[in-house]
N, C-alpha and C positions, 0 to 999 in steps of 0.2 A: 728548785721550787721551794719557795717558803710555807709551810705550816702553820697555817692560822687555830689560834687557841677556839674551841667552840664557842665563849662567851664574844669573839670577835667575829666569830660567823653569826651569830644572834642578833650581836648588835646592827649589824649591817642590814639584817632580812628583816628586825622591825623600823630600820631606816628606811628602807624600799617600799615595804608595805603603808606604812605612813604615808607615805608622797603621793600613793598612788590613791589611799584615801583620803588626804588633802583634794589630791585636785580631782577626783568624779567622783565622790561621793559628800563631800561637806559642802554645806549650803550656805555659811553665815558670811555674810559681805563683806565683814571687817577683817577675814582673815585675807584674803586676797592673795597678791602673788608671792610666797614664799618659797625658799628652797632647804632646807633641811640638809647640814654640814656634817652632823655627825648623832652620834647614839650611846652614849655612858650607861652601864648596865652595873647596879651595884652586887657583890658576890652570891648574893642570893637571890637575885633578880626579884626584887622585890620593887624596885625603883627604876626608873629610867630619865636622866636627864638627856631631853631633846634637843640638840644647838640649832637654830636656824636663824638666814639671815633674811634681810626684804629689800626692797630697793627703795621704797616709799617710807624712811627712815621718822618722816614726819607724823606718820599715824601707828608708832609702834608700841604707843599704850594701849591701842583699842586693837591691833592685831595681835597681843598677848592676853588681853580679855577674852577676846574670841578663841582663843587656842584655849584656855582655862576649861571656858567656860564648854569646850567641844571634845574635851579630853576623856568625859566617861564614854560616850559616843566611840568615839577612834578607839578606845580602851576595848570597848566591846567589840568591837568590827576587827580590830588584829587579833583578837582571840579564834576568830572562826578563820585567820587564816596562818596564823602560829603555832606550833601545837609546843607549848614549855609547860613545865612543870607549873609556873610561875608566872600570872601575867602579870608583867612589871605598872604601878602608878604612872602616870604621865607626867614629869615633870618638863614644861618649854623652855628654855633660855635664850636670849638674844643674843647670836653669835657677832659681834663687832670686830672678827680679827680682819676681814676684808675693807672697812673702814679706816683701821689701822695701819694698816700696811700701803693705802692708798695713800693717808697721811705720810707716814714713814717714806713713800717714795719719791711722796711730791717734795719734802723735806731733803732728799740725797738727791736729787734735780736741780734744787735751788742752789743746795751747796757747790754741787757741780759747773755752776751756772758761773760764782761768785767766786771759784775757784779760778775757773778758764776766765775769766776777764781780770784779776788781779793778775797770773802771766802775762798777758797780753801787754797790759798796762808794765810789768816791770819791762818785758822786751823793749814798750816801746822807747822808757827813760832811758835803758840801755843802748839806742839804737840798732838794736833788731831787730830784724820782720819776726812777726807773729808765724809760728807754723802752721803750714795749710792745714783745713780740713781735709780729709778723705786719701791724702796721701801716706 
């Protein structure tokens, strides 16, 4: 069993807590469907950088305004269910690595693509059958 540092148990439980006041208790429209990736807690917890990502990539200036703009709100609401020394600032950021990675994949798909048909193509100059799929 691995031993998590208690700034990694903090960060997690105001990652939880967060999500759970995202979705039944905040009311502002523009924030809509997010999910919340992770929780940076700086040594003094003074600060908290929130990563989330959304699916609706297209309105993600006005669901960072909204998060901004809802962060004393949340701020206060995790207080009555946190008990730290420190209530950390809210800070949102837009996590893009699931963006990236979808690039990145679609990216080694192509290659892969452009890979298996240049074989093919040398087999075929060669005179050799192409090797089956699936055997």
């Amino acid at each position: 069993m691995k031993n998590f540092s208690r700034a990694d148990r903090v960060c997690e439980q105001i990652r939880r807590d967060l999500a759970d006041i995202i979705r039944g208790e905040l009311k502002d429209p523009r924030i809509g469907m997010i999910s919340l990736t992770a929780v940076e807690l700086t040594p003094d917890y003074a600060h908290a950088k929130v990563y989330f990502t959304t699916l609706d990539i297209s309105h993600l200036p006005e669901i960072q305004a909204g998060l901004r703009r809802a962060s004393g709100f949340m701020r206060r609401e995790l207080g009555r269910r946190v008990r730290i020394h420190t209530l950390p600032e809210l800070h949102f950021v837009h996590d893009d690595s699931l963006e990236r990675g979808a690039s990145l994949s679609k990216l080694i798909d192509e290659a892969a693509a452009l890979s298996r048909g240049s074989e093919e193509d040398g087999a075929a100059e060669a005179g050799e059958q192409p090797p089956e799929a699936g055997k």
